[in-house]
N, C-alpha and C positions, 0 to 999 in steps of 0.2 A: 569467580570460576574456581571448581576446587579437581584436586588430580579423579575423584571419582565420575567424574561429569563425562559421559559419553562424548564419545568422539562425533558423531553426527549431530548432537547438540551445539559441539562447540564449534563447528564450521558452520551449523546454521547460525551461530551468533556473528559471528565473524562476517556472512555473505548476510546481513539483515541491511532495509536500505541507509538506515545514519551511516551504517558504519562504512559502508562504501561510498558514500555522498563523502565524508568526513576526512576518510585515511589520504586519498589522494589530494586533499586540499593540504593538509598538514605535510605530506613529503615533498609536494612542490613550494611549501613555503620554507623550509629547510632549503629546496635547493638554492631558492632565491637568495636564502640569508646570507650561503658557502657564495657563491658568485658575487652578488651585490656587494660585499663586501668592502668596506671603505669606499665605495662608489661616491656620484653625487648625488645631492638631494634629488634631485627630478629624477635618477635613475633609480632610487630606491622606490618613490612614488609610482614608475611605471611597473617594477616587480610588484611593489606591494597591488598594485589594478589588478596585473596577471592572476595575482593568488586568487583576491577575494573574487572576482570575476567567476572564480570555480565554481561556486556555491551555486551558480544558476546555470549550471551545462545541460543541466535534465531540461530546463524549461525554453532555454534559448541559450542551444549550444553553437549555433552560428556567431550571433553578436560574439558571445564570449571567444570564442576562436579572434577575431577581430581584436578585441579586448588584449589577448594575451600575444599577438604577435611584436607587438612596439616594444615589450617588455625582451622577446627574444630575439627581436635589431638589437638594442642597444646593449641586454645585458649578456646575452648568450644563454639565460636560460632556457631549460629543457623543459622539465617534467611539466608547467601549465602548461604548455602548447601542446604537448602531447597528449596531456591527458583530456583538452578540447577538442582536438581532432578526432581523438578514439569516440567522444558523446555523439561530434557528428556523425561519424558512420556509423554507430550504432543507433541514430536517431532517425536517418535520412532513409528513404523507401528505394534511394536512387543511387547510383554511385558517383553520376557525374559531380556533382555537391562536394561530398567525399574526396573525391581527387581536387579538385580546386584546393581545398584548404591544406589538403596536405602537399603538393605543388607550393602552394605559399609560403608554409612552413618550413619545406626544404631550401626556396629562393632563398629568403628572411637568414636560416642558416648559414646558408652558405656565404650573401654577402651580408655579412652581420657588420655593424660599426663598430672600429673604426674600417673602412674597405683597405685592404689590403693593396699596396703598388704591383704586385706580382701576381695577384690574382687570377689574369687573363691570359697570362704566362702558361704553357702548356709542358705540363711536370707532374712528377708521378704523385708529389705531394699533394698538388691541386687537383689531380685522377682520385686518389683517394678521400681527399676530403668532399670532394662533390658524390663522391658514392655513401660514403659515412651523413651526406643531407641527405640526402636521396632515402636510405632507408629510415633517417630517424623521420622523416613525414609519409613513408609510405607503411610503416609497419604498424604504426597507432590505426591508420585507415583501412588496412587490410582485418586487426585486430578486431578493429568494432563493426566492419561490414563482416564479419563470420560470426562475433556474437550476435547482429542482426538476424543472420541469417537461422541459426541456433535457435533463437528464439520466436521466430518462425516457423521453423519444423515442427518444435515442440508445442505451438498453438494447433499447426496441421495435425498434428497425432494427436493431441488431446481431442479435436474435431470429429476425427475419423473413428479416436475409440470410443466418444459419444453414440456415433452413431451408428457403429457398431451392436453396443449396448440399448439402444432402441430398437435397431432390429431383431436384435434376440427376443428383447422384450414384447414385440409383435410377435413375431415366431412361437413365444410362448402363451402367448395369446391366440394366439391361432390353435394351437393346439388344443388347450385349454378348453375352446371353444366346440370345439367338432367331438371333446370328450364329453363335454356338459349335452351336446344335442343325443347321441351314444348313451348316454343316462337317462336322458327325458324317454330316448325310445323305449330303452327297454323298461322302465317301468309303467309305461304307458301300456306295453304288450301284455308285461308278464304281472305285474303287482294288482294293475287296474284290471287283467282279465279276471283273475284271481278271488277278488274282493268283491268283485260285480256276480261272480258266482255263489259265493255265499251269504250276498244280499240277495238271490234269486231265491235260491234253498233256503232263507231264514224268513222270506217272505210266505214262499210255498208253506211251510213246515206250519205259521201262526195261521195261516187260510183252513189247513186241513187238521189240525192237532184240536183236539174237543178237553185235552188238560191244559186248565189255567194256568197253571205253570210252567206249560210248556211252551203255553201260547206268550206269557210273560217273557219269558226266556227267547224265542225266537223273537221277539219285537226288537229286544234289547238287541241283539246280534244284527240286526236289519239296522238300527239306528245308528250300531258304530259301526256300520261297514258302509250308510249313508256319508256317516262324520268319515271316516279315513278315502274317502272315494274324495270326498270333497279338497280335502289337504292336501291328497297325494297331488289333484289336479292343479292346487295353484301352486305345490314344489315344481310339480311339470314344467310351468309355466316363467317359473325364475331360472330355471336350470336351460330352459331356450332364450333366456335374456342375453344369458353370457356374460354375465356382471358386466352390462354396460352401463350404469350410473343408474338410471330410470327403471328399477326391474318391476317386473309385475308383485303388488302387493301382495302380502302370507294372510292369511285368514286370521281372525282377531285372536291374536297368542292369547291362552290362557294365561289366569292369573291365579292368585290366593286365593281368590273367593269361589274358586273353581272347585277348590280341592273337595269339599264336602261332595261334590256330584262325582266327583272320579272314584271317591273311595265307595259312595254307596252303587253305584255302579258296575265296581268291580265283581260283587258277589263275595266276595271275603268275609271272614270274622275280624273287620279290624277294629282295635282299640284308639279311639283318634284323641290327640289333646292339640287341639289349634290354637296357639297363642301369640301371631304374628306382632300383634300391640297396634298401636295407632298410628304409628311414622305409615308414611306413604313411600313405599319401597319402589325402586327405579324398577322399570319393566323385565330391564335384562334381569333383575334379582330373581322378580317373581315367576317369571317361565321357568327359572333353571331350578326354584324350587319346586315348582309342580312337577316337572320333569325326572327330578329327582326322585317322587314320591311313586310316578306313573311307572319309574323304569322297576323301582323297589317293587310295587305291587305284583308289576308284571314277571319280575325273577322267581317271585315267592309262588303264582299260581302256577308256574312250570317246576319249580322244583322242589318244593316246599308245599304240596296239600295236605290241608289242616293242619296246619301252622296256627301257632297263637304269632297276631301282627300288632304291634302298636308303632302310630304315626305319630309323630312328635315336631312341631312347630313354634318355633319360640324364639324373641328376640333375647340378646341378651348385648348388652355394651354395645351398639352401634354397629352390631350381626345378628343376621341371621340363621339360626340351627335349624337345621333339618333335619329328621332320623325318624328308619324306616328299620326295622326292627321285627323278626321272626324268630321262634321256636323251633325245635328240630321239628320236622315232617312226622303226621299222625294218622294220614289217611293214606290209603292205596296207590301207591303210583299209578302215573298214566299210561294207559294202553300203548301209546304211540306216543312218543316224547318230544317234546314239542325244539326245534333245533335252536340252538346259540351259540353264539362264538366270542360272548363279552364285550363286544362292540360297546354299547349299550354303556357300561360301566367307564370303558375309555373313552365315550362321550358326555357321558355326566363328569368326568375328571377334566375331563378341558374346560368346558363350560364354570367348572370353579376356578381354576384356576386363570383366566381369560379375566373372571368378573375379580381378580386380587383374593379369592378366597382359599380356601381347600377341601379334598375331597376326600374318606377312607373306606374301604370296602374291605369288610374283613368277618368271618367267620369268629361265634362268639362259643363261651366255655360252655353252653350248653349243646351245641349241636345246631344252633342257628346261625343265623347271618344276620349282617347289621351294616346299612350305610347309613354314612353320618356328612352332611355337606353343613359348612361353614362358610357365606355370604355374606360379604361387605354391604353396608347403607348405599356408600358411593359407588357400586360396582356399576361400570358402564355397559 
């Protein structure tokens, strides 16, 4: 133990269970040694019971009470009988137990051997020594029926603030719950109205447009407003689960080998070098690379037209790279700008860092933009 050692350290050292099992064995065998002294053999053998007797108060602190009063007939020691008294009542559920032994312990004191001829003599001397028994067996018993007790409360309050914290923990759930149905609706109202409109009009538009590329063009628009209709509906559908264990399953997450139809899809100029290599990457890798590249394309056609784009895919040391890569903008802004709020970008940053990897989003010396995510093999 050295002087820098915290104070709360060194009383939990001090209150550990040896050490309390231990210190009052060794003060009662001191007391025995100061009393017994010069005694006779069978009176040292009844101290020496008393002592060792201690060691088992935690298990059976009754006998040992029993154990140590012969020791304090005949020798007058103190400290084992007291300190098996204090095990009883703080072992006992009951008091009446409790009182018994410390009762005995005070008779035991009081008429100790050898019995005194004056004893029954009524004198301030025998007033007082009957009150000096009196508390050395009621105060150990009082002692250990309030550490009982203590120790008690402090089971009830750790109870009560269990369950306190469960019902918060519902409450939060509760909450939680009536938000997630709050989200299902409204995107059910406003997203799904939405989308279902411009799969009506992309439908219209390929019926009546007599330009193959416009008829191309509205298919595509039909098809991903089909795809996000579909998605949105099984988010719907986990977000009324209320993460009860059992949610309704996500549609087959994209993977790598996805990536070639997203980018020709996009309608972009992009430059692609796919080199994922042959390891079989864990699922959560490969969504949050696709996603990655989905959110990249999708920043570049809102704010970046005619953009030079190169997609980059590569393992390298047991990661993988991802980088999504734009030139300053070359073509006309959009008539009507299409809105964000970066979302997007602070959900690819979790998503890396969640899977142990990281993410960087940063405008480059040309006038373009550049993310770059790095993904662990073992990302869960």
């Amino acid at each position: 133990m050295t002087d820098q050692e915290p104070a709360a350290d060194r009383w939990a050292r001090l209150r550990s269970p040896r050490v309390t099992l231990i210190a009052p064995v060794l003060l009662a065998a001191l007391d025995s040694a100061l009393v017994a002294k010069g005694s006779a053999p069978w009176q040292l053998a009844l101290s020496a019971v008393s002592v060792l007797a201690l060691l088992w108060r935690r298990r059976h602190p009754l006998p040992v009470v029993l154990l140590t009063l012969p020791g304090a007939f005949f020798n007058e020691i103190w400290l084992a009988p007291v300190t098996a008294v204090y095990a009883v009542a703080a072992a006992w559920p009951r008091p009446r137990v409790p009182v018994a032994c410390a009762t005995a312990f005070a008779l035991v004191e009081f008429f100790h051997w050898p019995v005194a001829a004056d004893l029954f003599v009524l004198s301030r001397d025998n007033a007082l020594y009957a009150i000096q028994s009196v508390m050395l067996g009621a105060g150990p018993a009082a002692l250990g029926m309030l550490a009982r007790t203590r120790r008690e409360l402090a089971e009830r309050v750790e109870e009560l603030t269990a369950g306190r914290r469960r019902e918060s923990r519902l409450l939060a759930e509760q909450v939680l719950t009536a938000e997630r149905a709050r989200l299902a609706r409204e995107m059910h109202d406003v997203v799904s109205h939405q989308v279902s409109l411009i799969s009506v009009q992309a439908g219209a538009l390929q019926v009546a447009s007599t330009d193959p590329a416009a008829r191309d063009g509205a298919r595509t628009i039909r098809e991903l407003s089909v795809r996000t209709l579909e998605e949105l509906r099984q988010m719907v559908g986990v977000l009324r689960t209320s993460g009860a264990g059992q949610g309704t399953p996500l549609a087959p997450q994209p993977t790598l080998a996805d990536l070639p139809r997203l980018i020709d899809g996009s309608g972009l100029p992009v430059t692609r070098r796919l080199d994922p290599g042959r390891r079989d990457w864990p699922e959560a890798v490969e969504r949050a690379a696709y996603r990655t590249v989905q959110e990249g394309l999708t920043n570049i056609s809102k704010h970046a037209p005619g953009a030079e784009i190169t997609v980059r895919v590569a393992a390298r040391g047991g990661r993988l790279h991802v980088e999504v890569r734009n030139g300053p903008p070359s073509g006309p802004a959009p008539a009507a700008p299409l809105p964000g709020g970066g979302h997007g970008l602070i959900g690819l940053r979790e998503r890396a860092v969640l899977l142990g990897g990281t993410f960087t989003a940063a405008a480059t010396s040309d006038g373009g933009f550049a993310l770059h995510a790095v993904l662990p093999a073992a990302g869960a």
